[in-house]
FIVEXLO-267511 format. One record per residue: residue in one letter; z, x, y of N, C-alpha, C, O in turn. Coordinates in Angstrom, 1 decimal. Each point is the difference from the previous one (the first is absolute). Layout:
<recs>
A|Z|X|Y|Z|X|Y|Z|X|Y|Z|X|Y .
...
</recs>
This chain:
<recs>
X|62.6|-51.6|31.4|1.4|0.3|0.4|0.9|-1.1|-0.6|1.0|0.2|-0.7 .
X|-1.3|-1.2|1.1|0.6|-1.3|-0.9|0.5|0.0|-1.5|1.1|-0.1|-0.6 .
X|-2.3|0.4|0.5|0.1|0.0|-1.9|0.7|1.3|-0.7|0.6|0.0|-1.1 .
X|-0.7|1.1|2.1|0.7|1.3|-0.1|0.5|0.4|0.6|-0.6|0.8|0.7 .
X|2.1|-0.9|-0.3|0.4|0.8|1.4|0.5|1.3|-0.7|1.0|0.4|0.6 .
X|-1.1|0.2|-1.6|0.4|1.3|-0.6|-0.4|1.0|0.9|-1.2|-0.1|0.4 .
X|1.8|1.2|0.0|-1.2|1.2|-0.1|-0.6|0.5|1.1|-0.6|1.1|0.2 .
X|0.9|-2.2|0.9|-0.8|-0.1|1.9|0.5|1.2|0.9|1.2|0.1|0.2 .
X|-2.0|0.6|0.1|0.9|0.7|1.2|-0.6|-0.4|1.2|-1.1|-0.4|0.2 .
X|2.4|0.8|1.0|-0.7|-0.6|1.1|-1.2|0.5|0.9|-0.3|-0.5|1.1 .
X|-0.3|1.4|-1.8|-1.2|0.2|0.6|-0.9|-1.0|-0.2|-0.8|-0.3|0.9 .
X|0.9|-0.4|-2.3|-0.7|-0.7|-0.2|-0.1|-1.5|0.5|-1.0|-0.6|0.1 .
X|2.5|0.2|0.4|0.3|-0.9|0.7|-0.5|0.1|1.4|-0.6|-1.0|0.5 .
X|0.9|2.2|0.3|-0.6|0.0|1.3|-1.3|-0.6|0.0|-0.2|-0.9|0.9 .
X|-1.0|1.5|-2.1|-0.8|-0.7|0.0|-0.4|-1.6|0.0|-0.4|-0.6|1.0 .
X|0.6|0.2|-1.8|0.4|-1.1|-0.3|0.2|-0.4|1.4|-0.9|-0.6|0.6 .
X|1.8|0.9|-0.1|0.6|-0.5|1.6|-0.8|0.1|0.7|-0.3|-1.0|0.8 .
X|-0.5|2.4|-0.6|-1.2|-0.2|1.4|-1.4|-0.3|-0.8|-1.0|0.6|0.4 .
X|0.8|-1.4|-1.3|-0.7|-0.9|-0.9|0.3|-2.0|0.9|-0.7|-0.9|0.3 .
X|1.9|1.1|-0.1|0.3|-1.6|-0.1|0.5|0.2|1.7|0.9|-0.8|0.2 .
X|-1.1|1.5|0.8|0.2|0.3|1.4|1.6|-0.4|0.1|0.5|-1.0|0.5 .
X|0.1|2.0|-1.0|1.8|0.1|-0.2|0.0|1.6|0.4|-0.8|0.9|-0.4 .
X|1.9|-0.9|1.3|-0.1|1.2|0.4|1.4|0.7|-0.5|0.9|-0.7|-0.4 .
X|-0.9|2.0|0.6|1.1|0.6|-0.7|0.5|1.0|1.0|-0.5|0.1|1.1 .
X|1.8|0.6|-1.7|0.6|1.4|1.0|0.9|0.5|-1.4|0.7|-0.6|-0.8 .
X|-0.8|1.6|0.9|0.7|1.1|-0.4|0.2|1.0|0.7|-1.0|0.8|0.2 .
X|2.1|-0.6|0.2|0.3|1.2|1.0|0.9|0.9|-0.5|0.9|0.4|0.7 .
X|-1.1|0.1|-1.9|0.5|1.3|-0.6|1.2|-0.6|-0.5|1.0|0.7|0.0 .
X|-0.9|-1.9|-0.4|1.2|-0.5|-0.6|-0.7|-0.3|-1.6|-1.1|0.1|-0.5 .
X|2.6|-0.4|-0.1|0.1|-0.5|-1.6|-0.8|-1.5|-0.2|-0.1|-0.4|-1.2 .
X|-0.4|-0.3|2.4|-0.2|-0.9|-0.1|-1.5|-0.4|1.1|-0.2|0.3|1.1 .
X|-0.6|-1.3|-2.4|-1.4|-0.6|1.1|0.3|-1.2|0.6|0.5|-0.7|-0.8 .
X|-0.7|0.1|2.2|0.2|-1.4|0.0|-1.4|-0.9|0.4|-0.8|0.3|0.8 .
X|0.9|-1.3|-1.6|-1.7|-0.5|0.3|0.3|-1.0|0.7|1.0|-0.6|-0.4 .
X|-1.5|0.2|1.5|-0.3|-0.8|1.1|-0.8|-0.8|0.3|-1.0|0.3|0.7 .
X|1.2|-1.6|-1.0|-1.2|-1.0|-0.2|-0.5|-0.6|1.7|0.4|0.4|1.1 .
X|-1.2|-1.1|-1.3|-0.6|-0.3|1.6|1.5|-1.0|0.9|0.5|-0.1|1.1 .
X|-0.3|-0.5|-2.3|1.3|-1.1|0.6|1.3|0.7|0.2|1.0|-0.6|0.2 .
X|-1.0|1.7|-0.2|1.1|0.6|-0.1|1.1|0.7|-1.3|0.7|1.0|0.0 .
X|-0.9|-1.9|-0.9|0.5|-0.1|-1.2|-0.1|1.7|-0.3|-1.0|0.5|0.5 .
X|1.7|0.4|-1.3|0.5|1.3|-0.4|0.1|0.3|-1.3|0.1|-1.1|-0.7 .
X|-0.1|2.1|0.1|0.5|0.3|-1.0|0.2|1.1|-0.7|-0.8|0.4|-0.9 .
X|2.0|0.3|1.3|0.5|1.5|-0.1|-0.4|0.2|-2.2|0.4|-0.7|-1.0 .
X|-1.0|1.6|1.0|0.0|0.2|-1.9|0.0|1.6|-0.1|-1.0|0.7|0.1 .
X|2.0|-0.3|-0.3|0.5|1.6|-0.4|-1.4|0.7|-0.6|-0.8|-0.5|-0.9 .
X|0.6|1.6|1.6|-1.2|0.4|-0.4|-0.1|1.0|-1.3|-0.8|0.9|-0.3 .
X|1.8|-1.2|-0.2|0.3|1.1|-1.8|-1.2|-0.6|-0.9|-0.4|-1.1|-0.2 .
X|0.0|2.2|-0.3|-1.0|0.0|-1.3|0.5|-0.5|-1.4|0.5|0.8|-0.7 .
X|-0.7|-1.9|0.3|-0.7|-0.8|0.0|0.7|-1.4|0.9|1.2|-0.2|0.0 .
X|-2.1|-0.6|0.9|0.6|-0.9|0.5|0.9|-0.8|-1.0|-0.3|0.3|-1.2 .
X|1.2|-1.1|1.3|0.7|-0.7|-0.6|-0.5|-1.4|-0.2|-0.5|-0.6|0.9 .
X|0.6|0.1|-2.2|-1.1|-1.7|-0.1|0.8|-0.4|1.1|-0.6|0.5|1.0 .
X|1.5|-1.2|-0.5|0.4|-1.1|1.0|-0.5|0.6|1.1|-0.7|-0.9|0.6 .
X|0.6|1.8|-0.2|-0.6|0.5|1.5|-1.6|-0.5|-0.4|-0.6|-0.6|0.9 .
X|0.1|0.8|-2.3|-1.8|-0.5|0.6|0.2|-1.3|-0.5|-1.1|-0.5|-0.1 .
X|1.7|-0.1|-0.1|0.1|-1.2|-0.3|0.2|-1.1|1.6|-0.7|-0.9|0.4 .
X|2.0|1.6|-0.1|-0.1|-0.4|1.6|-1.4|0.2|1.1|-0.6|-0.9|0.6 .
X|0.2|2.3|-0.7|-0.7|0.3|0.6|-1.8|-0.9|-0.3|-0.9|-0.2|0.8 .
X|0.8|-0.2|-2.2|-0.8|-0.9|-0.1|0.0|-1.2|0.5|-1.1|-0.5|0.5 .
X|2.4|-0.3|-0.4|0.5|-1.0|1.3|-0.4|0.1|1.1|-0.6|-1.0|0.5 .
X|0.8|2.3|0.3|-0.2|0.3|0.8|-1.5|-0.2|0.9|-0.2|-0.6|1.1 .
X|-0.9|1.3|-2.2|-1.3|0.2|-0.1|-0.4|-1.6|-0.3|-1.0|-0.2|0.7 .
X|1.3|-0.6|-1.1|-0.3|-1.2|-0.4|0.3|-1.4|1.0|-0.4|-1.2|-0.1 .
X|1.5|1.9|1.4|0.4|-0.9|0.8|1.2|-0.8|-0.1|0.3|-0.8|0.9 .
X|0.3|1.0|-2.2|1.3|-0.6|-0.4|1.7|0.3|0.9|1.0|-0.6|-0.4 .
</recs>
């Protein structure tokens, strides 16, 4: 994802998420928000194809940053 954030949708990311125990919600909205254990968030519009800055952040995210 690093080296490519082209192309991601967030299905793929949920994964990713309940991969690294980050939990998510989507509730019939335009948007997923991932939820780290410390609290930390991160709303990323769920349109096909994700946008690089959203997996870019979201790699942060995943990484503890």
């Amino acid at each position: 994802m690093r080296s490519h954030p082209m192309d991601w949708r967030i299905e793929q990311l949920q994964t990713v998420a309940r991969q690294h125990d980050i939990d998510w919600r989507q509730d019939g909205t335009s948007h997923c928000v991932f939820i780290r254990a410390d609290g930390k968030t991160l709303p990323v519009p769920a349109h096909r194809p994700v946008k690089p800055v959203y997996v870019k952040k979201f790699v942060a995210l995943v990484n503890g940053d």
